[in-house]
C-alpha positions, 0 to 999 in steps of 0.5 A: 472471448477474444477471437483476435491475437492480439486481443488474447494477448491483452486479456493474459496482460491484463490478468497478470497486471491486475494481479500484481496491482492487487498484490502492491495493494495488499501488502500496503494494507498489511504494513498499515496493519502491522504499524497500527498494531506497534503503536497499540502495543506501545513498542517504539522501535517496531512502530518506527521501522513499520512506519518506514517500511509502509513509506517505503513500499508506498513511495515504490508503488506510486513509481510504478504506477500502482496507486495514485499520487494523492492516494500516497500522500494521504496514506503515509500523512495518516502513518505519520500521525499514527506513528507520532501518537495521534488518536486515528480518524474514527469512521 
């Protein structure tokens, strides 16, 4: 436990950003999700407005520092080649 002030300070900072960074994390993995799921069932018009959401929502957390710049960059690369149809990497 901190005895300092401005220690305190830090741990309520830091509990309140590592909450909000889970959060833009969390929700990217859903809309990864949702577009897997609209290309499953074949639906184009959800495929390609989940794809723009997820680009959309991971280009806004890289501004904010949330997610690295490559991390991104991988991630909306895979949407691309989900949302053109391309069979995804097994793991």
């Amino acid at each position: 436990m901190p005895n300092i002030r401005q220690q305190e300070k830090r741990v309520r900072q830091a509990t309140r950003q590592r909450q909000e960074n889970l959060r833009w994390r969390s929700t990217a993995k859903t809309l990864m999700r949702r577009l897997r799921e609209a290309v499953d069932a074949g639906d184009a018009d959800a495929t390609t407005t989940n794809h723009r959401e997820l680009v959309r929502w991971l280009d806004r957390a890289v501004s904010r520092g949330v997610l690295h710049k490559n991390t991104v960059a991988r991630r909306k690369s895979q949407a691309a080649k989900l949302a053109a149809g391309e069979p995804a990497a097994k793991k």
